[in-house]
SEBALUM-175985 format. One line per 10 residues: their letters; for each residue z, y, x of C-alpha. Coordinates in steps of 0.1 Angstrom, whole numbers. Each point is the difference from the previous one (the first is absolute). Last residue first. Layout:
<bagus>
a	Z/Y/X | ...
</bagus>
This chain:
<bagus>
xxxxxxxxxx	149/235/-389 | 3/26/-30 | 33/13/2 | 28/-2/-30 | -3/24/-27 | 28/29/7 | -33/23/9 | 2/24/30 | 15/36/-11 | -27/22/22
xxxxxxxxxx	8/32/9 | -23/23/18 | -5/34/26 | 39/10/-1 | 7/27/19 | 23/1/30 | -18/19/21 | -12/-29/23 | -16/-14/-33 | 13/-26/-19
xxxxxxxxxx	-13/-29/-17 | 26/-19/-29 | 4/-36/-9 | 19/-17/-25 | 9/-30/7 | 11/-23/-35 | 27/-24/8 | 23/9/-27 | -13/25/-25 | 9/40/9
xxxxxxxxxx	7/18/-33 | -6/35/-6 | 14/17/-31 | 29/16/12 | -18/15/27 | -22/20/-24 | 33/17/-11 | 15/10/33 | -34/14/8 | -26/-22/18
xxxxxxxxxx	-12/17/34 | -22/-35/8 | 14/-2/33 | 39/13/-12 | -1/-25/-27 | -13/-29/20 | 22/3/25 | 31/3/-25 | -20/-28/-20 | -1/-23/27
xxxxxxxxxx	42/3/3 | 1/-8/-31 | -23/-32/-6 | 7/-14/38 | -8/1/36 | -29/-19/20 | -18/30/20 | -28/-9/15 | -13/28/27 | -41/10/13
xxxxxxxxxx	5/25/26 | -24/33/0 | 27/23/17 | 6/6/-34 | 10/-30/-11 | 23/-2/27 | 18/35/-12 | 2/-12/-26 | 22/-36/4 | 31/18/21
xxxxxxxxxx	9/34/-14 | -17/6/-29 | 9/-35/-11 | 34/0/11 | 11/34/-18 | -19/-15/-28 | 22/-33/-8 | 33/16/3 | -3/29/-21 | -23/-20/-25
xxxxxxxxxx	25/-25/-6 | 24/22/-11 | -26/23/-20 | -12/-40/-14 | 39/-3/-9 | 24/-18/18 | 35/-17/-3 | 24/-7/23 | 41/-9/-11 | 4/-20/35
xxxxxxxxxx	6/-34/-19 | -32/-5/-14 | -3/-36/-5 | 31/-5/-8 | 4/29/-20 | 8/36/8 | -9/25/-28 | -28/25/7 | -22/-3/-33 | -33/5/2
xxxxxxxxxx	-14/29/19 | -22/31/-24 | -24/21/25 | -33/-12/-6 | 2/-18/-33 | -12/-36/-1 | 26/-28/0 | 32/17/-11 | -22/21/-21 | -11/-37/-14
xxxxxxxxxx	33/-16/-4 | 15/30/-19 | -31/-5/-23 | 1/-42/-4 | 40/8/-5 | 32/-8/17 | 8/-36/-7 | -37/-12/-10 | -16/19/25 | 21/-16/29
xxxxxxxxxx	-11/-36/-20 | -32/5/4 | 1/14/38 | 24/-27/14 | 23/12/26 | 0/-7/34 | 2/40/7 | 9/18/-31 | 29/17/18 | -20/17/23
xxxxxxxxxx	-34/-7/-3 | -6/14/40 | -38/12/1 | -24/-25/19 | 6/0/39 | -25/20/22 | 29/21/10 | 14/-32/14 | -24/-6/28 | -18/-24/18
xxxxxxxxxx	-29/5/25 | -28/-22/6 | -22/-1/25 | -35/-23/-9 | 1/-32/22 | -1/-21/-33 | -37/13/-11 | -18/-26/-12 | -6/18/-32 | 21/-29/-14
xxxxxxxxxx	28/-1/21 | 3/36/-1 | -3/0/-39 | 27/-29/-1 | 24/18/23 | -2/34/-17 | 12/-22/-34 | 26/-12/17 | 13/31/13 | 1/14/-35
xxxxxxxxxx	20/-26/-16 | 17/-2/31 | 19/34/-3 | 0/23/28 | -27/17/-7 | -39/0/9 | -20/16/30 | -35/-13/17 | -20/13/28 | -35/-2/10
xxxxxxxxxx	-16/-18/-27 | -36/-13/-3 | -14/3/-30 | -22/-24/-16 | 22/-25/-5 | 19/17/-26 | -10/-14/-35 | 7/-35/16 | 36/13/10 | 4/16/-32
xxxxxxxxxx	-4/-32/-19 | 20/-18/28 | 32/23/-11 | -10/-7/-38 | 5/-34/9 | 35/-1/16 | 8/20/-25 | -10/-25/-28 | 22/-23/21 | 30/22/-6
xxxxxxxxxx	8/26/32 | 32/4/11 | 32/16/-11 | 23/27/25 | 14/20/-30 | -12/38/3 | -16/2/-30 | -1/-27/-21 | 6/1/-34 | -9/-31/-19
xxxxxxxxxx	-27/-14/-18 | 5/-35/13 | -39/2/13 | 9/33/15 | 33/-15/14 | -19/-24/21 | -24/25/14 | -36/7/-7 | -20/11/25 | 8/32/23
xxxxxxxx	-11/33/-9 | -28/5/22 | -14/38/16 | -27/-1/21 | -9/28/18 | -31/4/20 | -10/30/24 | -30/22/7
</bagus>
């Protein structure tokens, strides 16, 4: 039997500001930071052969303080941007409140949550290349990866951390947990909160724990 652990990273700078992140490069906040050694004392009882996050620091930072504390520093890790969080496209950097304000709290929200619905393409500064993502975006580029590389691990009976983010979670989660297009869109991953599956060689899932967001017992 294998282990995976999936973590969406802590909280990030731009979540506390209430802004749009997505594929902006920000760090953690210092409640990140904490939520990352919450998961870390919540995981020390599992002893990890491999590890894979994104490309973006937020996430990579967070992996760092649960292999710090789990003890585990040596653990390979491997980087890669089809881990990344879905592209905002235009909305990227800004701030949520105020986004709903100018174009509406329910234009914001399928923006946010449908599966297949991308905000807005236009180039800004911060998006300059026109991107933008929706989860079935994300989804083609996350998954391909996971069946590809982290699966196949776990089913060899490895236990793997995987430190990633809300939407790019949910596409793994989503396709784990066969949700339809309309249960997905009512899942929501909280920030620094493993969730931990048991697999079988054949793929099958055995169990699925969502480890508590309260901080560890020590």
């Amino acid at each position: 039997m294998g282990k995976l652990v999936l973590v969406r990273h802590g909280q990030s700078q731009w979540n506390l500001e209430n802004r749009f992140t997505g594929w902006v490069d920000v760090p953690l906040s210092e409640k990140g930071r904490q939520e990352a050694m919450n998961a870390g004392e919540k995981l020390k009882g599992i002893k990890f052969d491999k590890a894979y996050t994104s490309a973006l620091q937020r996430a990579q930072q967070t992996q760092d303080i649960i292999l710090d504390v789990t003890g585990q520093k040596n653990v390979p890790v491997e980087k890669d941007q089809a881990l990344n969080e879905r592209h905002y496209g235009a909305l990227q950097g800004l701030n949520k409140k105020e986004t709903a304000d100018k174009y509406g709290a329910e234009q914001v929200h399928i923006w946010r949550r449908s599966y297949d619905v991308p905000p807005p393409k236009d180039k800004t500064e911060l998006n300059p290349d026109g991107i933008s993502e929706s989860l079935k975006d994300t989804a083609a580029r996350t998954l391909p990866y996971f069946y590809s590389k982290i699966l196949p691990d776990v089913k060899k009976g490895m236990s793997l951390l995987v430190s990633a983010h809300g939407n790019s979670l949910r596409s793994i989660v989503m396709d784990l947990d066969k949700l339809t297009k309309q249960q997905v869109l009512e899942l929501n991953l909280d920030t620094g909160v493993p969730i931990v599956y048991d697999i079988e060689s054949s793929g099958k899932i055995l169990d699925k724990t969502i480890l508590s967001s309260e901080p560890a017992k020590t």
